[in-house]
MMTF fields as JSON, N, C-alpha, C and O atoms, coordinates in Angstrom:
{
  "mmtfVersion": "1.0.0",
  "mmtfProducer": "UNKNOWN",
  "numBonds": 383,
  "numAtoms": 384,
  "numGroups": 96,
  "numChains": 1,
  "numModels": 1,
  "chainsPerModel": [1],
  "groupsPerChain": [96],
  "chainIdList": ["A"],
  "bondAtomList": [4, 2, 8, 6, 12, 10, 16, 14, 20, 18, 24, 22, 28, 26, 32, 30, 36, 34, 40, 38, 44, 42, 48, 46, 52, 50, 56, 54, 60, 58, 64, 62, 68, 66, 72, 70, 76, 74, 80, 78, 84, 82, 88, 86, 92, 90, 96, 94, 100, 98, 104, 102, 108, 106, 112, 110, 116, 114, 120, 118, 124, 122, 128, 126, 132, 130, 136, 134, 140, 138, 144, 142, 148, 146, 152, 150, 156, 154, 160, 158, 164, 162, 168, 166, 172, 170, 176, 174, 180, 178, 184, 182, 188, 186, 192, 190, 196, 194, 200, 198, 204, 202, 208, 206, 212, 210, 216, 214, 220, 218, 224, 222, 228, 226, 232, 230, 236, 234, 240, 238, 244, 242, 248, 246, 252, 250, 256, 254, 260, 258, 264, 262, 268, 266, 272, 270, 276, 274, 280, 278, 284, 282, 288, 286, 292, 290, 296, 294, 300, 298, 304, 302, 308, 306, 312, 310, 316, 314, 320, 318, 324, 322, 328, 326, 332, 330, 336, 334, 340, 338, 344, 342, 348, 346, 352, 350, 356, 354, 360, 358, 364, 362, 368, 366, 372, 370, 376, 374, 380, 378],
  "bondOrderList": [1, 1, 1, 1, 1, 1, 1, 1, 1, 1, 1, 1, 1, 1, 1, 1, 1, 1, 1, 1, 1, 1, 1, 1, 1, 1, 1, 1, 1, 1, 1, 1, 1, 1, 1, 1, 1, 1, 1, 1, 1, 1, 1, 1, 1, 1, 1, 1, 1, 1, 1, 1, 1, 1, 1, 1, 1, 1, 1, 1, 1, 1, 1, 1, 1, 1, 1, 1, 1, 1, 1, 1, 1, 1, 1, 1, 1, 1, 1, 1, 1, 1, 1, 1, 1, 1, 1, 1, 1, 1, 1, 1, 1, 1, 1],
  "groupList": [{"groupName": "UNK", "atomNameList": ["N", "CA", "C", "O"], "elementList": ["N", "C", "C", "O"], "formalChargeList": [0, 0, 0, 0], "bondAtomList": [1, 0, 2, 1, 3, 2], "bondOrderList": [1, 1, 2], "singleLetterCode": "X", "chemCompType": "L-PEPTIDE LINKING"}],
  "groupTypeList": [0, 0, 0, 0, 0, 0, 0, 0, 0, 0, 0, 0, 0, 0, 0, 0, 0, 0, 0, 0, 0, 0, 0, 0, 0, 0, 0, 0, 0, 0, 0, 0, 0, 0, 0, 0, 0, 0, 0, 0, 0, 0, 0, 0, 0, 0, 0, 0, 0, 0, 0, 0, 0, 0, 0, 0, 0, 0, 0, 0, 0, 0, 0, 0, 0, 0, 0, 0, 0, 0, 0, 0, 0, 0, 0, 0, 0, 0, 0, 0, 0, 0, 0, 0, 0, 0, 0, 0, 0, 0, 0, 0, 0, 0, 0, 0],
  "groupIdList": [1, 2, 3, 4, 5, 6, 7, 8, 9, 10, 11, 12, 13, 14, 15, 16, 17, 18, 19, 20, 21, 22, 23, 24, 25, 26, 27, 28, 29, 30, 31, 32, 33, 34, 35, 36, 37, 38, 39, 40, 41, 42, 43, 44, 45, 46, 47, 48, 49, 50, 51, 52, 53, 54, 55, 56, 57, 58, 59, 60, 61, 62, 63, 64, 65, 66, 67, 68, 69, 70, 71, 72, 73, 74, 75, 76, 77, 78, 79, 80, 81, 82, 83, 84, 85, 86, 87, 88, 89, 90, 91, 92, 93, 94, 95, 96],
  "secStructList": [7, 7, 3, 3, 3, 3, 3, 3, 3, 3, 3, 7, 6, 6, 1, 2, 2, 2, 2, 2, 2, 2, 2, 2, 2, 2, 2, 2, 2, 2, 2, 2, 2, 7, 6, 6, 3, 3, 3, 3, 3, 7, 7, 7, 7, 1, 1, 1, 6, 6, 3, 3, 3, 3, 3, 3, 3, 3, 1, 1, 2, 2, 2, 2, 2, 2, 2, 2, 6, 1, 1, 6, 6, 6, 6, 6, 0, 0, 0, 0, 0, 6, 6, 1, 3, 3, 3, 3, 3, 3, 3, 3, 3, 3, 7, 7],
  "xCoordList": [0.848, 0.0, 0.895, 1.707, 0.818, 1.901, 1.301, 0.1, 2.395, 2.118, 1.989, 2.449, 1.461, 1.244, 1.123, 0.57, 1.809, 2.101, 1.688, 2.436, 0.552, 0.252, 0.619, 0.023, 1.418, 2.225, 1.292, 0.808, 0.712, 0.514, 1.444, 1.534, 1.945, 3.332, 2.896, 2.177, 3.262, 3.296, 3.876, 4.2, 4.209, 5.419, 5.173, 4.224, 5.716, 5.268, 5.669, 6.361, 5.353, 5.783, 6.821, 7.073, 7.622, 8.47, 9.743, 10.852, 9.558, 10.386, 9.673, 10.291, 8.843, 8.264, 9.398, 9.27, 10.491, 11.665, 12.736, 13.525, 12.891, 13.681, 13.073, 13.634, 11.829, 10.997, 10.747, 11.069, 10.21, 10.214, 11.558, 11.694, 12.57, 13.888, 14.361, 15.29, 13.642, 14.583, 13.788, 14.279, 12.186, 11.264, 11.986, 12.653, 12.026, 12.584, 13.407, 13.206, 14.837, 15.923, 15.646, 16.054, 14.446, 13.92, 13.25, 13.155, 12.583, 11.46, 12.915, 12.721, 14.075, 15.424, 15.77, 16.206, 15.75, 17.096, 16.216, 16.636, 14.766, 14.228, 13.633, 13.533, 13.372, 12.897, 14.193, 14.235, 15.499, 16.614, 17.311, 17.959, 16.855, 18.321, 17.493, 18.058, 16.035, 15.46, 14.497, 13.557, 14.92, 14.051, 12.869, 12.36, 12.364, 11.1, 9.741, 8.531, 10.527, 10.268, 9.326, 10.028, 7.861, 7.052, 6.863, 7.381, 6.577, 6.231, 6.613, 6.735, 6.691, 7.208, 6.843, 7.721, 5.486, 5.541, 5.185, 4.831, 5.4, 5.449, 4.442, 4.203, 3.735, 2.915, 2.781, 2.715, 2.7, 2.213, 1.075, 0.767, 0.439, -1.081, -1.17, -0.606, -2.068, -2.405, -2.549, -2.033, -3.825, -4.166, -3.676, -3.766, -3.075, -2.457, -0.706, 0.123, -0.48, 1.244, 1.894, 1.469, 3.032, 3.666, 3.116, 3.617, 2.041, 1.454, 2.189, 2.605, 2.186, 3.033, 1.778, 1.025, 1.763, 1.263, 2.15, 2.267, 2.585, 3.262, 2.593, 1.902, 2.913, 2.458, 3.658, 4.364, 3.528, 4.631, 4.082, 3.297, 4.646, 4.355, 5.304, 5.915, 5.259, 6.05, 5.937, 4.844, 6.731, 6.235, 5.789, 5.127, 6.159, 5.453, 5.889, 6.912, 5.255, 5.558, 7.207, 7.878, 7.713, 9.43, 10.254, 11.321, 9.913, 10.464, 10.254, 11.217, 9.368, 8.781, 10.004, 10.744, 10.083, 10.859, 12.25, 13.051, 12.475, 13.891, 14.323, 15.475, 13.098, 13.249, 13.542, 14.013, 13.357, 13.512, 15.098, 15.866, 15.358, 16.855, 17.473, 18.23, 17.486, 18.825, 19.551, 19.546, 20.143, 21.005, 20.332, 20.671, 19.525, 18.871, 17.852, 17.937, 16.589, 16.201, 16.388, 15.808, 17.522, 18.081, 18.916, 19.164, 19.141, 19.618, 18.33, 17.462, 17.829, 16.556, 15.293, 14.635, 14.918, 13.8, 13.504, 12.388, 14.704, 14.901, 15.444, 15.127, 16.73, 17.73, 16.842, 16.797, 16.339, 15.623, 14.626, 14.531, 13.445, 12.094, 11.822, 11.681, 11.74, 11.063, 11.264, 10.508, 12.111, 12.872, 11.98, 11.985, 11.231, 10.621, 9.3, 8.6, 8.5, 7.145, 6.45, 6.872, 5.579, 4.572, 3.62, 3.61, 2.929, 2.174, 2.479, 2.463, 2.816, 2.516, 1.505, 1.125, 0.994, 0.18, 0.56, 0.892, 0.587, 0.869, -0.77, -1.402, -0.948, -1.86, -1.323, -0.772, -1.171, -0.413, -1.436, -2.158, -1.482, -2.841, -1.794, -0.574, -2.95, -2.607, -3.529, -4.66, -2.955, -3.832, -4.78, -4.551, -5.996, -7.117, -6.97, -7.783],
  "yCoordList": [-1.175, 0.0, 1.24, 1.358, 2.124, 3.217, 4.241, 4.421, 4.867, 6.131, 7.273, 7.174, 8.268, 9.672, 10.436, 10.094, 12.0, 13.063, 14.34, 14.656, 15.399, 16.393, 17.84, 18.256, 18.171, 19.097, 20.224, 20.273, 21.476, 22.681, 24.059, 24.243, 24.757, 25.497, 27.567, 28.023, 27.976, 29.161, 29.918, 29.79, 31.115, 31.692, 33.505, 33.739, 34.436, 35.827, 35.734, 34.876, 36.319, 36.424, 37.073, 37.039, 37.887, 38.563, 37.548, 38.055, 35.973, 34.657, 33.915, 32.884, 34.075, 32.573, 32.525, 31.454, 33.172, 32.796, 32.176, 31.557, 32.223, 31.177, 29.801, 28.803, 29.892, 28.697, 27.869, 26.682, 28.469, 27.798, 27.311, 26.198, 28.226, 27.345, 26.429, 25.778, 26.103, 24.913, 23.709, 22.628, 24.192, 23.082, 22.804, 21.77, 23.487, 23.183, 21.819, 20.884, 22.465, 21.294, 20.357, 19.405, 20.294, 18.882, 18.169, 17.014, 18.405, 17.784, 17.135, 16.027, 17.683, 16.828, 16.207, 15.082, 16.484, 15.363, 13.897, 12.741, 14.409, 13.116, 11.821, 10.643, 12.265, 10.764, 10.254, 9.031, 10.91, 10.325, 9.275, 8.267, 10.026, 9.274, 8.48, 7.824, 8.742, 8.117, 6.962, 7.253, 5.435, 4.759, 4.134, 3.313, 4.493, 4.149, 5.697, 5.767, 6.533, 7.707, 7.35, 7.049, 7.469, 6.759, 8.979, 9.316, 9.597, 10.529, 11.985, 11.856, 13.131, 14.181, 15.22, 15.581, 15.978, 17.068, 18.375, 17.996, 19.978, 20.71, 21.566, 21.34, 22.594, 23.516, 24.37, 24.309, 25.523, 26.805, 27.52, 27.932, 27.412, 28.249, 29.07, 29.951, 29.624, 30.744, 31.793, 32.752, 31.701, 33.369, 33.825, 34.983, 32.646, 32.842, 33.492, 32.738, 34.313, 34.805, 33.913, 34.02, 33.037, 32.963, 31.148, 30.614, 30.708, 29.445, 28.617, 28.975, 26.883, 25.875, 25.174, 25.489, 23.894, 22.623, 21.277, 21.24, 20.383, 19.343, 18.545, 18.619, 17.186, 15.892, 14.734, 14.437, 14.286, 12.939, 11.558, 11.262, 10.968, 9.795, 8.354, 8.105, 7.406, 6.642, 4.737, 4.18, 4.268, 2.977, 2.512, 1.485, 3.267, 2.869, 3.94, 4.603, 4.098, 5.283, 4.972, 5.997, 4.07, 3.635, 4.768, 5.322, 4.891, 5.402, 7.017, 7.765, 7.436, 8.797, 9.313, 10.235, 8.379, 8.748, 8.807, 9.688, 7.92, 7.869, 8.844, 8.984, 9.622, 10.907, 12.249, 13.292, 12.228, 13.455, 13.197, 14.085, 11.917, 12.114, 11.931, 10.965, 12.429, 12.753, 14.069, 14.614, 14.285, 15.375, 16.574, 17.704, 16.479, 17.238, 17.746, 18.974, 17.217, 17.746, 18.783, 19.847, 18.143, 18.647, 20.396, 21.373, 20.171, 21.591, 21.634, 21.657, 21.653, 22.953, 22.687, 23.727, 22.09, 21.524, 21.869, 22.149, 21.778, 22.026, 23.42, 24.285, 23.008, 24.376, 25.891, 26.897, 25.763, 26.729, 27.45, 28.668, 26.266, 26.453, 26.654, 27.782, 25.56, 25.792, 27.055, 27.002, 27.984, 29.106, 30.185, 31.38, 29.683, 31.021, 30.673, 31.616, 29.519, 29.563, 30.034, 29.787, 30.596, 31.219, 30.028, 29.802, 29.54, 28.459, 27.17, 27.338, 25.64, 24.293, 23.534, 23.508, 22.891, 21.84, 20.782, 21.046, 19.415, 18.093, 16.916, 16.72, 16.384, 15.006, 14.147, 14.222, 12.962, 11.525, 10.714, 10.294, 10.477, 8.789, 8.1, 8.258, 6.873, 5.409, 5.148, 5.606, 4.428, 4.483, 3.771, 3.561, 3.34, 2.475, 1.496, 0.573],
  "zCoordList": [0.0, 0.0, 0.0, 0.917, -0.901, -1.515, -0.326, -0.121, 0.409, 1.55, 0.659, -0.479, 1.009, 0.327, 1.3, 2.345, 1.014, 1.846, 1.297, 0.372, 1.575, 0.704, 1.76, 2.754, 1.301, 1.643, 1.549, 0.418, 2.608, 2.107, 2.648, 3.862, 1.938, 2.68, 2.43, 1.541, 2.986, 2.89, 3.447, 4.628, 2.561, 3.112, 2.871, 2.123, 3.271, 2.435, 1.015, 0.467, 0.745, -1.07, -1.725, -2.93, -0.512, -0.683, -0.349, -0.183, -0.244, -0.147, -1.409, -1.674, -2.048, -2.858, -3.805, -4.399, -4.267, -5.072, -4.457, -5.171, -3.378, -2.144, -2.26, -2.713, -1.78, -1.614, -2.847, -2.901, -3.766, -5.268, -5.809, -6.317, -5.67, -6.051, -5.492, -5.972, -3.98, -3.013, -3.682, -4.008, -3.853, -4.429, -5.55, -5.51, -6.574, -7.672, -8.206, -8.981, -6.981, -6.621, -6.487, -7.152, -5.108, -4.651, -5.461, -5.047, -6.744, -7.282, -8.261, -8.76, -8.481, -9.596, -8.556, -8.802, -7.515, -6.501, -5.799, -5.855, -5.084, -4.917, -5.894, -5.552, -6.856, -7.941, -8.148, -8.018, -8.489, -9.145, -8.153, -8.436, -6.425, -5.736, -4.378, -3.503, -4.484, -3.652, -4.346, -5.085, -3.954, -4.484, -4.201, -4.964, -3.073, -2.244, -2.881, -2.667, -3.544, -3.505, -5.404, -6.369, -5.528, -6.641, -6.82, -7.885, -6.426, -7.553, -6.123, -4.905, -6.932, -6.26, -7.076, -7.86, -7.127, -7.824, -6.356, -5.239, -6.753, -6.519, -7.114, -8.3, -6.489, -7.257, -6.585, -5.357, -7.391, -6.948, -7.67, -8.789, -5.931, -6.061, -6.422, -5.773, -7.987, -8.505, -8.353, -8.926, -6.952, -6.691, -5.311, -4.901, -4.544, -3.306, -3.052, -2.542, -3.29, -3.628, -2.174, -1.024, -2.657, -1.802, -0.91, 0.079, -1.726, -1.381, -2.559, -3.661, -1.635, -2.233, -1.704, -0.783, -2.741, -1.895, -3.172, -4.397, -2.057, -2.761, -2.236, -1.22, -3.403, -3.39, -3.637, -4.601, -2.391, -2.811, -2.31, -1.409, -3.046, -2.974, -3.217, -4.257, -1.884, -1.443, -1.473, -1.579, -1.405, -1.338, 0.098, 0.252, 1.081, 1.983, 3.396, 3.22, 4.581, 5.014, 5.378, 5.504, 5.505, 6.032, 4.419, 4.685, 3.56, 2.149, 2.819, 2.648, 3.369, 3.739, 4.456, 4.112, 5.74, 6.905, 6.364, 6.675, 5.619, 4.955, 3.951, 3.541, 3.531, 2.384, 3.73, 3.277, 4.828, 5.714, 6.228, 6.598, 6.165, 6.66, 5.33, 5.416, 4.142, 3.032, 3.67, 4.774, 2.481, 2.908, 2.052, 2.4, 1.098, 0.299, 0.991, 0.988, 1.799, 3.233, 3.949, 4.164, 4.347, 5.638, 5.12, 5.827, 3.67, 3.772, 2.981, 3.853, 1.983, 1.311, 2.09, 2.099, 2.495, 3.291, 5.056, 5.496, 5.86, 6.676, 7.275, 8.091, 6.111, 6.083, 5.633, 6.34, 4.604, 3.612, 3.547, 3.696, 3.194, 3.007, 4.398, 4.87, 5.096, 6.876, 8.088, 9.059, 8.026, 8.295, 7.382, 7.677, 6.278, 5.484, 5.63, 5.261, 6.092, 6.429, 7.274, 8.404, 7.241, 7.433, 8.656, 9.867, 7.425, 7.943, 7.171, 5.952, 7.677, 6.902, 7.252, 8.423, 6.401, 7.059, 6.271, 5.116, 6.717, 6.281, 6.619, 7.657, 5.233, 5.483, 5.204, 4.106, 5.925, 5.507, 5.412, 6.316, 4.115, 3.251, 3.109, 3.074, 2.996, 2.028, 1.049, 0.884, 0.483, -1.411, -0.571, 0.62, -1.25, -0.942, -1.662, -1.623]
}
């Protein structure tokens, strides 16, 4: 049963070019080097300046936990983005 994580992030808008470029990175560095790691997109909300919501998706939540300790994380994720939010919210599913 594939884990899924829907990311909602926000930040002022006077950062969404910080934040969008760390996403950026992350959406090339996790499919290539994480293999528990089934899909990773990023988006930014239209009419909200400065709103993110991501979607990833895992083979199981052990692939999840193991995507927060890379080193790619820990600096744009941790290092980066999290230091410029505003507000996050996180939902963790399983496929049906």
């Amino acid at each position: 049963m594939a884990f899924a994580v829907v990311a909602q992030y926000q930040c002022a808008p006077a950062d969404a070019d910080t934040v969008r470029d760390a996403l950026r990175k992350m959406r090339e560095l996790v499919p290539s080097s994480e293999p528990a790691n089934l899909a990773y997109e990023a988006h930014e909300v239209v009419d909200r300046p400065g709103a993110f919501v991501l979607y990833e998706r895992y083979t199981d939540r052990a692939g999840f936990e193991a995507h927060k300790e890379t080193d790619h994380f820990a600096e744009l994720i941790r290092g980066t983005v999290f230091p410029l939010l505003k507000e996050r919210t996180i939902t963790f599913t399983e496929t049906l």
